[in-house]
DSSP file (Angstrom, degrees, kcal/mol; ACC not computed):
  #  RESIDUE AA STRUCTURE BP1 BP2  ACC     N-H-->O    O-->H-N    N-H-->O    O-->H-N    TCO  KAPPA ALPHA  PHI   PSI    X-CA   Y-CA   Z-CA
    1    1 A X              0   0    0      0, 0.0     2,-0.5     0, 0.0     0, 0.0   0.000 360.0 360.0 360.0 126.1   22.9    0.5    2.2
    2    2 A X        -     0   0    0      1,-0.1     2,-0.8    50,-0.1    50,-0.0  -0.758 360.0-152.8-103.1 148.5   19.6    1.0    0.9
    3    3 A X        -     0   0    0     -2,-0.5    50,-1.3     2,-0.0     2,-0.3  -0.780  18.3-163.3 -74.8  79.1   17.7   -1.1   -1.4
    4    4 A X  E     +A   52   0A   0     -2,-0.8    78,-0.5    48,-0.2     2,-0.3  -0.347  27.8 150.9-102.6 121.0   15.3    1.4   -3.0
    5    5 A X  E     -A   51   0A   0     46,-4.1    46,-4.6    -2,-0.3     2,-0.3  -0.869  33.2-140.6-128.8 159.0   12.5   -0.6   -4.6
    6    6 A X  E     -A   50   0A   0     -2,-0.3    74,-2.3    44,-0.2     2,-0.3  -0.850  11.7-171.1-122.1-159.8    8.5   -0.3   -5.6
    7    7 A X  E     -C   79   0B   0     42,-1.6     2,-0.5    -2,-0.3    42,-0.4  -0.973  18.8-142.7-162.6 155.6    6.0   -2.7   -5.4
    8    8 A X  E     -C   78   0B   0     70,-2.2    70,-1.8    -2,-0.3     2,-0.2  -0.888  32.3-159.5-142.2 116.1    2.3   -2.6   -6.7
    9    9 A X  E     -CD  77  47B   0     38,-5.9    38,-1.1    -2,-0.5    68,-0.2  -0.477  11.8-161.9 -93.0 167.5   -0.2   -4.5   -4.0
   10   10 A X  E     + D   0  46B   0     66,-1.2    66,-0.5    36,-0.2     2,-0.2  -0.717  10.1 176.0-152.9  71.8   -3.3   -6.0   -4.3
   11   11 A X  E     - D   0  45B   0     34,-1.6    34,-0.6    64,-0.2     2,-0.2  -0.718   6.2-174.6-100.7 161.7   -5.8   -6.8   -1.5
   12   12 A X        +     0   0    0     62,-0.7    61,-1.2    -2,-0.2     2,-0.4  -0.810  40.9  54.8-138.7 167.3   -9.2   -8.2   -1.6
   13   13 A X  E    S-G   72   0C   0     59,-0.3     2,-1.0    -2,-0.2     3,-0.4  -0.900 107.0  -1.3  96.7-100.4  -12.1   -9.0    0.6
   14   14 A X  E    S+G   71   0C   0     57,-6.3    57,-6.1    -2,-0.4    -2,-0.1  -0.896  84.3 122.4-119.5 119.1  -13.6   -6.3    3.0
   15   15 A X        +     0   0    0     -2,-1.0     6,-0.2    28,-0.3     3,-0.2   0.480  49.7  75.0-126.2 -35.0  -11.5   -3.5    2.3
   16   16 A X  S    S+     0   0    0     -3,-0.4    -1,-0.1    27,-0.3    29,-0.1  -0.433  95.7  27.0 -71.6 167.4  -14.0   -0.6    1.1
   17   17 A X  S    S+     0   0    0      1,-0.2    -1,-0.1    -2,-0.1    53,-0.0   0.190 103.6  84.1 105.5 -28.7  -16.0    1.1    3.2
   18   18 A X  S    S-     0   0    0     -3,-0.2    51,-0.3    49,-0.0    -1,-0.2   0.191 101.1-101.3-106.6  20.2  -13.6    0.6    6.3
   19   19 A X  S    S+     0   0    0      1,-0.1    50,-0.1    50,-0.1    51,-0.1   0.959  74.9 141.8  34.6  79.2  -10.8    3.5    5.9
   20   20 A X     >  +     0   0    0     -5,-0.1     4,-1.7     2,-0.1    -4,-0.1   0.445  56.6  54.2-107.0 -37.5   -8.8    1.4    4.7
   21   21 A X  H >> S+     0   0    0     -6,-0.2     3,-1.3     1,-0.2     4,-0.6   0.986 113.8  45.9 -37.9 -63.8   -7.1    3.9    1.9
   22   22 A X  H 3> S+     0   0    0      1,-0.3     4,-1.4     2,-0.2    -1,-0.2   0.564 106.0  58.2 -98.4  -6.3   -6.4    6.3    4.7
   23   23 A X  H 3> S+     0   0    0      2,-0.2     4,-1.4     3,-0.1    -1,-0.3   0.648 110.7  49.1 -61.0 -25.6   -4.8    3.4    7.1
   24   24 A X  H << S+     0   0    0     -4,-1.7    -2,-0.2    -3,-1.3    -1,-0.1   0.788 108.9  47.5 -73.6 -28.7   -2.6    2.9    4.4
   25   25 A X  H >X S+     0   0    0     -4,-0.6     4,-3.5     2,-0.2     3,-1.0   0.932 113.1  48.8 -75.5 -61.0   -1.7    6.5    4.0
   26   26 A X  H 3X S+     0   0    0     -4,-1.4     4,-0.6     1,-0.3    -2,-0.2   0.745 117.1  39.4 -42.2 -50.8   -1.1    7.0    7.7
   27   27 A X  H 3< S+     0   0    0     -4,-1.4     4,-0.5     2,-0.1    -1,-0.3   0.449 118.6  52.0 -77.3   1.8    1.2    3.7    8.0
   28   28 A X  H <4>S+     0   0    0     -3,-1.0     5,-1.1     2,-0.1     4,-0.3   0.753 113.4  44.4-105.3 -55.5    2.9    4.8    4.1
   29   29 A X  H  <5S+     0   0    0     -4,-3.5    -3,-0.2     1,-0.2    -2,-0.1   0.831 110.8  56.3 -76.1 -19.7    3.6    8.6    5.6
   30   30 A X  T  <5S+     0   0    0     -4,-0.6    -1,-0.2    -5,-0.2    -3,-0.1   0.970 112.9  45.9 -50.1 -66.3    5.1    6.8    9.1
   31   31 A X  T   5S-     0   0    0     -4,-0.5    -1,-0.2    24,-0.1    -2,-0.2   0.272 109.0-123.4 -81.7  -1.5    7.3    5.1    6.9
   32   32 A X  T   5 +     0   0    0     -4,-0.3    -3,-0.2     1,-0.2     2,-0.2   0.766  60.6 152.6  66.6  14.4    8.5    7.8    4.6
   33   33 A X      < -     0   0    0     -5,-1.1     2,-0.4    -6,-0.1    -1,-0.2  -0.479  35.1-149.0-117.9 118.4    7.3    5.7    2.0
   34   34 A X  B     +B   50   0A   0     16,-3.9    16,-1.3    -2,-0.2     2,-0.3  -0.791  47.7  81.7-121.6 174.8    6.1    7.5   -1.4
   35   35 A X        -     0   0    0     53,-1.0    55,-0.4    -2,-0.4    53,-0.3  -0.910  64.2 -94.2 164.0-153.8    3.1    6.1   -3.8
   36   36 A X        -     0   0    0     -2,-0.3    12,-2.8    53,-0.2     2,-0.2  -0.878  21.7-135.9-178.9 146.1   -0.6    6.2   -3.9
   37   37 A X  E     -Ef  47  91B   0     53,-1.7    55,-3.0    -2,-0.2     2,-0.3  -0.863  22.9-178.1-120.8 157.2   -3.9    4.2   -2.8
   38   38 A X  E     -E   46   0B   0      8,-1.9     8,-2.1    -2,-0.2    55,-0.1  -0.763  37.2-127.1-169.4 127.2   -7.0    3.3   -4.3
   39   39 A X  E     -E   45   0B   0     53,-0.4     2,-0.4    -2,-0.3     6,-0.2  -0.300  31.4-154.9 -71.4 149.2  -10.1    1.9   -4.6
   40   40 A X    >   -     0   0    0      4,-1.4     3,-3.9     1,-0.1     4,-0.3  -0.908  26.9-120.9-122.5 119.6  -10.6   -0.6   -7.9
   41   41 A X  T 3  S+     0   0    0     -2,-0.4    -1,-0.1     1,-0.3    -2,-0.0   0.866 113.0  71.1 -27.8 -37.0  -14.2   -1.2   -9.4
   42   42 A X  T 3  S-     0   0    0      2,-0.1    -1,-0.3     1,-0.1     3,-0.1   0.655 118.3-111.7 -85.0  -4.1  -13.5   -4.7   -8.6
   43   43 A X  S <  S+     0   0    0     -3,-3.9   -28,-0.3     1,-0.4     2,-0.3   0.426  80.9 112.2 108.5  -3.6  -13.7   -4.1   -4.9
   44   44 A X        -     0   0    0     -4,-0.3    -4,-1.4   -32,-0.1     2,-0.5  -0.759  64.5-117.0-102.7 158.9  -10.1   -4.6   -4.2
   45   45 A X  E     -DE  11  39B   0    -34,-0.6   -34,-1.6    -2,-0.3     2,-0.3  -0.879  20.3-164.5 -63.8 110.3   -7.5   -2.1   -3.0
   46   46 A X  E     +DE  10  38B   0     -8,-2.1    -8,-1.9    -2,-0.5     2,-0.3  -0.499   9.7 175.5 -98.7 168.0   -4.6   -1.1   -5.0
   47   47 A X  E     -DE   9  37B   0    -38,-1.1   -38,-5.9    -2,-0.3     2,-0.3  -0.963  13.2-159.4-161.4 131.6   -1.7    0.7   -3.4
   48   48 A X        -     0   0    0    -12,-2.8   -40,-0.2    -2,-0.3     2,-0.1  -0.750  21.2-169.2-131.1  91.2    1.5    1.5   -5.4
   49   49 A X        -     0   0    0    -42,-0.4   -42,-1.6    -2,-0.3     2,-0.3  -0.411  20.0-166.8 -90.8 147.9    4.8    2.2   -3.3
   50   50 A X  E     +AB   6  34A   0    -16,-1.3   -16,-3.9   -44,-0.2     2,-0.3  -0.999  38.6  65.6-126.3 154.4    8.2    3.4   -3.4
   51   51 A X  E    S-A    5   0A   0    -46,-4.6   -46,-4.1    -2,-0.3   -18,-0.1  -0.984  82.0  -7.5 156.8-165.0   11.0    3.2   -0.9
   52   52 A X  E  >  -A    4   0A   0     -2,-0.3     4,-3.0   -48,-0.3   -48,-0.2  -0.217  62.3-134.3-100.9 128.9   13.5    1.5    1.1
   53   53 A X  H  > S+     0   0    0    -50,-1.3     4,-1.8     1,-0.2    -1,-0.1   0.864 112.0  53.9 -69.6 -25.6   12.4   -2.7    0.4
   54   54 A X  H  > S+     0   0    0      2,-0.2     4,-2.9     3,-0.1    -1,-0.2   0.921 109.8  47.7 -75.9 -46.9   12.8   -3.4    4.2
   55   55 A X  H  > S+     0   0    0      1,-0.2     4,-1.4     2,-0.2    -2,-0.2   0.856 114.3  47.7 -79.6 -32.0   10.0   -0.1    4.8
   56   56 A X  H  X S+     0   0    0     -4,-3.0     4,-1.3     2,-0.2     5,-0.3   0.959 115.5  41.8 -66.3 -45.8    7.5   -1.7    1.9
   57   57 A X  H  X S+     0   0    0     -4,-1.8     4,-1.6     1,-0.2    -2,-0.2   0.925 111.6  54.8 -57.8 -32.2    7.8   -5.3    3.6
   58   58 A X  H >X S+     0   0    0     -4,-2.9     3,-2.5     2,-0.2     4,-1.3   0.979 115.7  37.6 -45.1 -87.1    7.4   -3.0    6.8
   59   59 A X  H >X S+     0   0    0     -4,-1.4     4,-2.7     2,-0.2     3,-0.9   0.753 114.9  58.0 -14.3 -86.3    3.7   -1.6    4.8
   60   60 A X  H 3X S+     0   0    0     -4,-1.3     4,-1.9     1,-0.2    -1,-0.2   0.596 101.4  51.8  14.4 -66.1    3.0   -5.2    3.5
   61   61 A X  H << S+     0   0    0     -3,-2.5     4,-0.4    -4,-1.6    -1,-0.2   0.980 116.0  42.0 -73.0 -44.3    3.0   -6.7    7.0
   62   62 A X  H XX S+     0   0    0     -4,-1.3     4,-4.1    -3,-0.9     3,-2.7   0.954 108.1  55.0 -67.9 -51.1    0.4   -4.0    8.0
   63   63 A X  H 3< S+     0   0    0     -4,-2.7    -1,-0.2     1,-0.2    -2,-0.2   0.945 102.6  64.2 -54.3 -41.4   -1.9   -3.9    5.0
   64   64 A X  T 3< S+     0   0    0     -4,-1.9    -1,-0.2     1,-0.3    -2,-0.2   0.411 111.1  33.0   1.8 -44.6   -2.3   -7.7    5.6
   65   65 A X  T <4 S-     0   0    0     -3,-2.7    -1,-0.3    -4,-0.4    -2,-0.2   0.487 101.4-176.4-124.7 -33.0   -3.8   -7.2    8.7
   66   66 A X     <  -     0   0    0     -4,-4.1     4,-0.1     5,-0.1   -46,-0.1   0.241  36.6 -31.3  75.9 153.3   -5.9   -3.7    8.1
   67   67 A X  S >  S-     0   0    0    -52,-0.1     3,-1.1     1,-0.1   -47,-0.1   0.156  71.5 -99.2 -49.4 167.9   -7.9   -1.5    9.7
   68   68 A X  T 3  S+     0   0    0      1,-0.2    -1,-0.1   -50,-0.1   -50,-0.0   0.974 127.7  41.0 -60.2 -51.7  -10.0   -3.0   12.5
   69   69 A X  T 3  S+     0   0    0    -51,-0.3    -1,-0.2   -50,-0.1     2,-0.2   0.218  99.3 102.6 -95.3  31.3  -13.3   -3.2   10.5
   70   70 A X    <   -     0   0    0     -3,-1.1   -55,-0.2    -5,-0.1     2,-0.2  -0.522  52.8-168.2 -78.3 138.1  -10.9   -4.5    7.5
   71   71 A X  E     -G   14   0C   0    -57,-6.1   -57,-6.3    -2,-0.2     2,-0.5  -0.614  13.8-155.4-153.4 112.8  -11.0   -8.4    6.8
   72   72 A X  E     +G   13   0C   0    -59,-0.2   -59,-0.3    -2,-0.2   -57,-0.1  -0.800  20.9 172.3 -57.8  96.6   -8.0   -8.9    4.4
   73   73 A X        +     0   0    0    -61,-1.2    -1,-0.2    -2,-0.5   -60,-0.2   0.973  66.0   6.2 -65.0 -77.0   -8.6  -12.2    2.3
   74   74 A X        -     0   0    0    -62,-0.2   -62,-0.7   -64,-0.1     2,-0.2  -0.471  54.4-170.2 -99.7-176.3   -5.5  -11.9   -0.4
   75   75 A X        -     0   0    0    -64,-0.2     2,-0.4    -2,-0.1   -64,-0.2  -0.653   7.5-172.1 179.7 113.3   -2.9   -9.8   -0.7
   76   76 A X        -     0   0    0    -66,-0.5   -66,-1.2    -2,-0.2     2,-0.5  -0.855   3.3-165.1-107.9 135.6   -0.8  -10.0   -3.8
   77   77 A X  E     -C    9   0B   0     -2,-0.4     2,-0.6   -68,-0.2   -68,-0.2  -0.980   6.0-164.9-138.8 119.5    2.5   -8.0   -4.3
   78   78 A X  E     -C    8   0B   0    -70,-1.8   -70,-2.2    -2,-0.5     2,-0.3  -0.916  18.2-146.4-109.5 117.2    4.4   -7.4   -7.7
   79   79 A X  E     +C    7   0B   0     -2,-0.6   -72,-0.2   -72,-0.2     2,-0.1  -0.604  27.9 158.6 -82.8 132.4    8.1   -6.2   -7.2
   80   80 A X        -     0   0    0    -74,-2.3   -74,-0.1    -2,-0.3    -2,-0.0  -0.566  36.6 -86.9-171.2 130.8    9.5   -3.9   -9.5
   81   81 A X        -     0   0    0      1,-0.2     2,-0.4    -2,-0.1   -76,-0.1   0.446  56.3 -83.0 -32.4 171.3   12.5   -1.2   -9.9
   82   82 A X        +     0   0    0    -78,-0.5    -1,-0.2     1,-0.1   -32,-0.1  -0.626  35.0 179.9 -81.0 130.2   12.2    1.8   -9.1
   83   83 A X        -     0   0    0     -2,-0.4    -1,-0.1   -78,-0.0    -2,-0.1   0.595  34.3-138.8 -94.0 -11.8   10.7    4.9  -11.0
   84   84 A X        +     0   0    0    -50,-0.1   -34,-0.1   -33,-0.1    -2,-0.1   0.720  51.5 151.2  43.6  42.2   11.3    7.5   -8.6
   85   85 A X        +     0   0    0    -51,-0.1   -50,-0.1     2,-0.0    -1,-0.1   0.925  41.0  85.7 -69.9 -48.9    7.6    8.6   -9.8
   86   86 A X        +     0   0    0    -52,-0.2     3,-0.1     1,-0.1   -52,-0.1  -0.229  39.5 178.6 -63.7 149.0    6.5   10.4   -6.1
   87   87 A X  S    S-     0   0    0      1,-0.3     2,-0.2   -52,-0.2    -1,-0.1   0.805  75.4 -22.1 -79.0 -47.3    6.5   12.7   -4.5
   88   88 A X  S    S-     0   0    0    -53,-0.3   -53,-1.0     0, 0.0    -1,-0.3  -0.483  73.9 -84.7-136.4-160.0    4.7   11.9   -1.5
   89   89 A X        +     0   0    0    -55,-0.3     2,-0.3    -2,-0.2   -53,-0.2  -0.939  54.8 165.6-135.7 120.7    1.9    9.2   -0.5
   90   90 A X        -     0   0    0    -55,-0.4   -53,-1.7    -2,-0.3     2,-0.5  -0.802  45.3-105.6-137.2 174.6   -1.8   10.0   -1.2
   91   91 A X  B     -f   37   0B   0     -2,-0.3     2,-0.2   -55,-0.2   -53,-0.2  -0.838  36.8-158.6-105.6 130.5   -5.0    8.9   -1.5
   92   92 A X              0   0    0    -55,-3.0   -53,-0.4    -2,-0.5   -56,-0.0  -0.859 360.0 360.0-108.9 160.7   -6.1    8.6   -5.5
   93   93 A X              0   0    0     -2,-0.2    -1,-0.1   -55,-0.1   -55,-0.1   0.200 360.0 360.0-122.9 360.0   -9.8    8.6   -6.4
């Protein structure tokens, strides 16, 4: 039985600059996982998922840790039902 959830993340620290959007995209599309990523004036990444709750915690564990030249400081996650807004998982500008 699935648990079909989203979630709206929040990381900070060095995150631009490093393909960190499109590590996200690439572990999001893995996962069958549908949303959008983005870079925030404030320096942080947001990423806003839907899917299966076990395949976001899946996502979670990997943004966490980031692309190689990533160094993840926080990483904040707000649960909340599901909107069924996506289609797929992209990169937003």
């Amino acid at each position: 039985m699935s648990n079909i959830k989203r979630a709206k993340i929040i990381v900070n620290g060095l995150v631009q600059g490093v393909g960190f959007r499109y590590f996200v995209v690439r572990h999001a599309e893995n996962l069958e996982l549908k949303g959008y990523t983005q870079n925030l004036f404030t320096g942080e990444v947001l990423t806003e998922v839907e899917g299966d709750e076990v395949l976001i915690l899946e996502l979670i564990k990997k943004i966490k840790i980031g692309p190689s030249r990533a160094h993840v400081v926080n990483c904040f996650v707000e649960w909340s039902e599901n909107k069924n807004e996506f289609s797929r998982f992209e990169v937003r500008y």
